[in-house]
Chimera marker file (.cmm) of the C-alpha trace (Angstrom):
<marker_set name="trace">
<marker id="1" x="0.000" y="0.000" z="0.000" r="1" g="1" b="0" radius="0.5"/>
<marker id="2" x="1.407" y="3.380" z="-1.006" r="1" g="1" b="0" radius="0.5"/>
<marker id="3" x="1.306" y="6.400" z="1.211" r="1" g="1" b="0" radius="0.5"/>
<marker id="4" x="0.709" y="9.794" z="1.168" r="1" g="1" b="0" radius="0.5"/>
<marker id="5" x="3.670" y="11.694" z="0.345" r="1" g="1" b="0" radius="0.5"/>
<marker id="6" x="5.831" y="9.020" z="-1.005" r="1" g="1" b="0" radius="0.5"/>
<marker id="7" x="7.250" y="9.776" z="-4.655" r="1" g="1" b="0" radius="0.5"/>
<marker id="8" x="6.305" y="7.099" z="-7.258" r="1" g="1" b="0" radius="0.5"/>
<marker id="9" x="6.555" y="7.267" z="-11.144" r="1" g="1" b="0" radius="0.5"/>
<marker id="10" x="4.455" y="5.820" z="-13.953" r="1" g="1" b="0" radius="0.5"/>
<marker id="11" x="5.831" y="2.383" z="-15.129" r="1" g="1" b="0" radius="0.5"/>
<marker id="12" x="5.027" y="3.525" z="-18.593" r="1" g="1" b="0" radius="0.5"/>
<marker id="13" x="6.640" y="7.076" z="-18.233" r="1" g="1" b="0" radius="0.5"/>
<marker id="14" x="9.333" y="6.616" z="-16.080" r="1" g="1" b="0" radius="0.5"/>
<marker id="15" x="11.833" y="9.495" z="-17.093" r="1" g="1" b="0" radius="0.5"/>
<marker id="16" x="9.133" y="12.314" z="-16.755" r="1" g="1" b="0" radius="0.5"/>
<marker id="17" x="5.418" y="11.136" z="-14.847" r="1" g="1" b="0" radius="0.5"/>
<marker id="18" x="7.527" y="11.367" z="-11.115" r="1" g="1" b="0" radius="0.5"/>
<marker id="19" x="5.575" y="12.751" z="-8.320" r="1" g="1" b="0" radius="0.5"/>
<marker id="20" x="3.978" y="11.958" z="-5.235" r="1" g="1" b="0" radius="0.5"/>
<marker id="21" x="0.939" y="10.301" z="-3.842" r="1" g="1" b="0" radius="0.5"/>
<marker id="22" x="-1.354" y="12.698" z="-2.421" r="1" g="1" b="0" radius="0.5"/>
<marker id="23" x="-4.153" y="10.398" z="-1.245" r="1" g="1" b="0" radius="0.5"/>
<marker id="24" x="-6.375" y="7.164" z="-2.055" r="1" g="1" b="0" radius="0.5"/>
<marker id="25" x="-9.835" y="6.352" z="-2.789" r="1" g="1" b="0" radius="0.5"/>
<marker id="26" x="-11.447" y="3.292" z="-3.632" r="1" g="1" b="0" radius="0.5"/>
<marker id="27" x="-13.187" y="3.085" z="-7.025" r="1" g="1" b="0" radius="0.5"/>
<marker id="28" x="-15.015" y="-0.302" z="-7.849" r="1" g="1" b="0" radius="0.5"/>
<marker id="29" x="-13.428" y="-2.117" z="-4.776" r="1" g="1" b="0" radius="0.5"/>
<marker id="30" x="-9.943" y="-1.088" z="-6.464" r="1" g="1" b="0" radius="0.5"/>
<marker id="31" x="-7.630" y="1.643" z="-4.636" r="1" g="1" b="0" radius="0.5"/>
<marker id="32" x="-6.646" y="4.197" z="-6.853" r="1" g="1" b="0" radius="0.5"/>
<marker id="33" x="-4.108" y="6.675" z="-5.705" r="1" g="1" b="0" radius="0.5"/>
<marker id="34" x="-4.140" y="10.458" z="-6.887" r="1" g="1" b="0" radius="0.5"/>
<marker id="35" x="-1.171" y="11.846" z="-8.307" r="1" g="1" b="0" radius="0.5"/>
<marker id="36" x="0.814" y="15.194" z="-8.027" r="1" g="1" b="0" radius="0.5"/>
<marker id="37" x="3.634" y="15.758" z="-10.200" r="1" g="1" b="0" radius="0.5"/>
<marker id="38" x="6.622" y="17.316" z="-9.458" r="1" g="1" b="0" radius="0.5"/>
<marker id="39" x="7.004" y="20.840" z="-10.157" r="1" g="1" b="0" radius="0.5"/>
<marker id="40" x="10.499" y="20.687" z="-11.417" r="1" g="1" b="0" radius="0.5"/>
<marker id="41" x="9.122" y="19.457" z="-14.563" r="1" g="1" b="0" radius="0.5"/>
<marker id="42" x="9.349" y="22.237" z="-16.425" r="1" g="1" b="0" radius="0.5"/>
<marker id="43" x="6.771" y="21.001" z="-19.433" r="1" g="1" b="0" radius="0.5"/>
<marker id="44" x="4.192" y="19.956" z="-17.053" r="1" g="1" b="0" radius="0.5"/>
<marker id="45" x="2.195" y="17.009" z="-17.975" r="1" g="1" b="0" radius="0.5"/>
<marker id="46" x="-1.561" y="17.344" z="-19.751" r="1" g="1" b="0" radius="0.5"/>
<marker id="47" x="-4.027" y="18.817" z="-16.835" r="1" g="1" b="0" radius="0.5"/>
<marker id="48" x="-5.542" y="15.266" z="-17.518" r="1" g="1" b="0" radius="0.5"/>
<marker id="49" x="-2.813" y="13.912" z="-16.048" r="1" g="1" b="0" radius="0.5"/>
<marker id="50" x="-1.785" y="16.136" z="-13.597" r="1" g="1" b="0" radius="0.5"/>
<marker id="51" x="-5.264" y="15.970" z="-11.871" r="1" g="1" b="0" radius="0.5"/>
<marker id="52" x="-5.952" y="11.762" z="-12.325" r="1" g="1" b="0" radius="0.5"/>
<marker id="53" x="-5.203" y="8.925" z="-10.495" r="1" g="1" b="0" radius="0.5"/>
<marker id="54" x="-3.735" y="5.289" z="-10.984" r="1" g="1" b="0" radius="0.5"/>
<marker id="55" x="-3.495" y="1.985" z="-9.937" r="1" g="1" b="0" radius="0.5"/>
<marker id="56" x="-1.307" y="0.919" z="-7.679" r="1" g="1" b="0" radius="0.5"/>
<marker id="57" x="-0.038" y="-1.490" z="-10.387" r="1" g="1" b="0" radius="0.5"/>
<marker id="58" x="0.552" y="1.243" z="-12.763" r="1" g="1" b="0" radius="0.5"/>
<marker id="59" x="3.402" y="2.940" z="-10.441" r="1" g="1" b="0" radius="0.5"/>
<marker id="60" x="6.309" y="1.984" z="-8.766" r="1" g="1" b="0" radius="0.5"/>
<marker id="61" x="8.690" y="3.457" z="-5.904" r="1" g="1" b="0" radius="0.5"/>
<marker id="62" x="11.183" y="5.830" z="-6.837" r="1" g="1" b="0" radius="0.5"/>
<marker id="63" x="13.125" y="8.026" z="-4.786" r="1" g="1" b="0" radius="0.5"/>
<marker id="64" x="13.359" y="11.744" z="-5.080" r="1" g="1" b="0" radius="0.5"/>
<marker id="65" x="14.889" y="12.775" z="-8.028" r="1" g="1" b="0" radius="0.5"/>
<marker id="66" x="17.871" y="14.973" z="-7.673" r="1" g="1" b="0" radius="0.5"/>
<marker id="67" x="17.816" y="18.931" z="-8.943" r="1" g="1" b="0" radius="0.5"/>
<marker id="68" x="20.042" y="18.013" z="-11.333" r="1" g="1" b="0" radius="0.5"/>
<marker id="69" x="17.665" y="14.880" z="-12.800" r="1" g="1" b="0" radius="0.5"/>
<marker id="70" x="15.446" y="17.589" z="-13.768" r="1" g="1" b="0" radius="0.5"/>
<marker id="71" x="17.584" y="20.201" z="-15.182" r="1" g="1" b="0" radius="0.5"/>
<marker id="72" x="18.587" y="17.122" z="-17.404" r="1" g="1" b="0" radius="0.5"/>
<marker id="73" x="15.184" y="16.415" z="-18.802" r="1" g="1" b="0" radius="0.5"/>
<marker id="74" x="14.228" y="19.930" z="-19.263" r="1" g="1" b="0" radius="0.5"/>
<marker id="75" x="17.405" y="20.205" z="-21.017" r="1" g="1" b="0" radius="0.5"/>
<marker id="76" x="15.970" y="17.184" z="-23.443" r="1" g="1" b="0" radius="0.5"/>
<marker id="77" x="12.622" y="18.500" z="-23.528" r="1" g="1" b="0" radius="0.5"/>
<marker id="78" x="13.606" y="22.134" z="-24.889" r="1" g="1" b="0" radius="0.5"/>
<marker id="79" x="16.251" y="20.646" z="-27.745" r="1" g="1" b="0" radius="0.5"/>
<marker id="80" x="13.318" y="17.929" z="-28.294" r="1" g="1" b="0" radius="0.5"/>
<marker id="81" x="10.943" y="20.960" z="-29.160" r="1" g="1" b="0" radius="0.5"/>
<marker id="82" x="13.069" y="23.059" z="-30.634" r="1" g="1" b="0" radius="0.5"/>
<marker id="83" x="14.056" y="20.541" z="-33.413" r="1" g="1" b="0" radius="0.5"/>
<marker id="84" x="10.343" y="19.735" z="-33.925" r="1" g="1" b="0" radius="0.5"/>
<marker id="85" x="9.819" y="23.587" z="-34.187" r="1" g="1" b="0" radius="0.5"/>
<marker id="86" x="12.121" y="23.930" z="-36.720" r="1" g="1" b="0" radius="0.5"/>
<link id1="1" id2="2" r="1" g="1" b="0" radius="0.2"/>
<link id1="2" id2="3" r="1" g="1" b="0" radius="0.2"/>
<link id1="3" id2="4" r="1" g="1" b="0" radius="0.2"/>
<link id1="4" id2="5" r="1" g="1" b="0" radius="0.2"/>
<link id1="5" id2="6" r="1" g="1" b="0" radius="0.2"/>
<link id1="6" id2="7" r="1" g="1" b="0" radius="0.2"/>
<link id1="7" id2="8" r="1" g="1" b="0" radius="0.2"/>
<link id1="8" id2="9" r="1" g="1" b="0" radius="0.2"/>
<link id1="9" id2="10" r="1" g="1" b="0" radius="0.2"/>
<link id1="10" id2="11" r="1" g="1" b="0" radius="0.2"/>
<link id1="11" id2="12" r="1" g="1" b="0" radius="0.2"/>
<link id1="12" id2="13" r="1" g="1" b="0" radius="0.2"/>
<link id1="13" id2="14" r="1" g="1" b="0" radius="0.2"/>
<link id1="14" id2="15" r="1" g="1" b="0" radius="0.2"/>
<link id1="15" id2="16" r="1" g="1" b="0" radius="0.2"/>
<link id1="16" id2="17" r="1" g="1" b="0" radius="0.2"/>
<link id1="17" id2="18" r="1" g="1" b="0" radius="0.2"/>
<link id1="18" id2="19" r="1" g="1" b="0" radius="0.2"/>
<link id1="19" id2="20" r="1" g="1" b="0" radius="0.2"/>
<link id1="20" id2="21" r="1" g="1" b="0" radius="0.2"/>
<link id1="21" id2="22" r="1" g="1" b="0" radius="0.2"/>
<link id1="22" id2="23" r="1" g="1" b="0" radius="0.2"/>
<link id1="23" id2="24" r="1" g="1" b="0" radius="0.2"/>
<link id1="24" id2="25" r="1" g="1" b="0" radius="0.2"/>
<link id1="25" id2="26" r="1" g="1" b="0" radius="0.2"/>
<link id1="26" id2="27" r="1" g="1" b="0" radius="0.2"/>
<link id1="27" id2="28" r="1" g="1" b="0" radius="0.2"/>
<link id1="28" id2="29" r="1" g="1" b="0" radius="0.2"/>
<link id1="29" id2="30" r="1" g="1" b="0" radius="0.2"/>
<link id1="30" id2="31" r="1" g="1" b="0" radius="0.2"/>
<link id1="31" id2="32" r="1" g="1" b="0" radius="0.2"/>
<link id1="32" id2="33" r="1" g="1" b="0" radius="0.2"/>
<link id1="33" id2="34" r="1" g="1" b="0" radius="0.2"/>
<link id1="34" id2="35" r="1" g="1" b="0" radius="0.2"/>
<link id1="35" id2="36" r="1" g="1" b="0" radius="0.2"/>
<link id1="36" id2="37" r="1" g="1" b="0" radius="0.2"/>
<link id1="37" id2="38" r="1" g="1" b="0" radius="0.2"/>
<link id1="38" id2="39" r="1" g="1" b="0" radius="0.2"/>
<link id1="39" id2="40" r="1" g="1" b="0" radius="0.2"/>
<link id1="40" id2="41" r="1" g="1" b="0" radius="0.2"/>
<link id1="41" id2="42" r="1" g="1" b="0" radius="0.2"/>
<link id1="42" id2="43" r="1" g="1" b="0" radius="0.2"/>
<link id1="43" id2="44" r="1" g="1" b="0" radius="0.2"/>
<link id1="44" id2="45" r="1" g="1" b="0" radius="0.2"/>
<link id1="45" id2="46" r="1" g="1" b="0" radius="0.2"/>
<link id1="46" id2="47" r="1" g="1" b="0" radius="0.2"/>
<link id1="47" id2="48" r="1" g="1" b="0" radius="0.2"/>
<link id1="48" id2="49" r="1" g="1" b="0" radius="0.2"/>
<link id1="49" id2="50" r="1" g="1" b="0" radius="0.2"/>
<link id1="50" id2="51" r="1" g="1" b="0" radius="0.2"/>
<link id1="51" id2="52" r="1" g="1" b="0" radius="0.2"/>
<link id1="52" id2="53" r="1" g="1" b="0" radius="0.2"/>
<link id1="53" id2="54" r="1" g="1" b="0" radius="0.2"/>
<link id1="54" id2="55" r="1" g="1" b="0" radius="0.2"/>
<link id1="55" id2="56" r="1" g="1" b="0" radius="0.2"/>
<link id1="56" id2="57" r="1" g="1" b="0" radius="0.2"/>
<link id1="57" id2="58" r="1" g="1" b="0" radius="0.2"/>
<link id1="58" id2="59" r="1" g="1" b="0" radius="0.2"/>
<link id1="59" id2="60" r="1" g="1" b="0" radius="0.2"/>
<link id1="60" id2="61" r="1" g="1" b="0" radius="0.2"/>
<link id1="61" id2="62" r="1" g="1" b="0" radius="0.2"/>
<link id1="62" id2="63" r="1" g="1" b="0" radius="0.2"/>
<link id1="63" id2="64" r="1" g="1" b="0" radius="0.2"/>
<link id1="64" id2="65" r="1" g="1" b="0" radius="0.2"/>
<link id1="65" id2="66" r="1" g="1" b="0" radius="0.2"/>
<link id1="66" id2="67" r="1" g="1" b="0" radius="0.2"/>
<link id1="67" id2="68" r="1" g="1" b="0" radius="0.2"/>
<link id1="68" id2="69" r="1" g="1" b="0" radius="0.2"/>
<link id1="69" id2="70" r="1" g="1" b="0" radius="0.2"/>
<link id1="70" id2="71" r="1" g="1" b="0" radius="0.2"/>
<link id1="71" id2="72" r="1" g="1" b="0" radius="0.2"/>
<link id1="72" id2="73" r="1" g="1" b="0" radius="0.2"/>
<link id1="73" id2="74" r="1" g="1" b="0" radius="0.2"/>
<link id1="74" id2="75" r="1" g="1" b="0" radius="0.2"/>
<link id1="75" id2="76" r="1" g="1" b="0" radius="0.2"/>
<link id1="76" id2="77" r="1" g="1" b="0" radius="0.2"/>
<link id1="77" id2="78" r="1" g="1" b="0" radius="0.2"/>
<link id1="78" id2="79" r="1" g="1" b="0" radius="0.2"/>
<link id1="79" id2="80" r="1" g="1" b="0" radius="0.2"/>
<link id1="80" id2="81" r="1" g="1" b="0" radius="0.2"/>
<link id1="81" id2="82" r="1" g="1" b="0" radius="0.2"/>
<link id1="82" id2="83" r="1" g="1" b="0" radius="0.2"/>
<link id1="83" id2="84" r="1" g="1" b="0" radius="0.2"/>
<link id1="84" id2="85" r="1" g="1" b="0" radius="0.2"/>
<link id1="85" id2="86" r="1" g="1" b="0" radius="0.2"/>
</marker_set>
C-alpha cells in the first residue's frame, strides 16, 4: 500500500510522470491513488494527467529525483521541441 507523500513514477513514463501520492480512494473495490507531479518538470504534464489517479499497479517506488535529474530532462525536452519547431 502506497502512502501519502511518497514519490512514485508511472511504469510507462518513467523518465518524466515522477511525483507523489497525495491520497487514495477506492473506485469499484480497487484503490486508486491520486497523483501530483513534481514541479520541477518544467513542461508539465496534460491537466488530464496532472489531476488523475492510478493503480497501484501502474506505479512503482522511486526516490526523489535529484535537482540536477530535472535540469537534465528539461534540457531534453527544450532541444526535443526546438528541433520539432524547426
Amino acid at each position: 500500500m502506497l502512502t501519502k507523500g511518497q514519490y512514485v513514477r508511472h511504469k510507462m513514463a518513467r523518465e518524466t510522470l515522477i511525483g507523489t501520492i497525495e491520497g487514495a480512494e477506492i473506485q469499484r473495490g480497487r484503490v486508486f491513488y491520486r497523483f501530483q507531479q513534481d514541479p520541477r518538470l518544467r513542461q508539465q504534464a496534460s491537466a488530464l494527467l496532472r489531476e488523475t489517479s492510478f493503480s497501484e499497479d501502474e506505479l512503482e517506488l522511486c526516490d526523489r529525483p535529484s535537482d540536477e535529474y530535472w535540469a537534465s530532462i528539461n534540457r531534453r525536452i527544450e532541444v526535443s521541441s526546438r528541433r520539432v519547431a524547426a
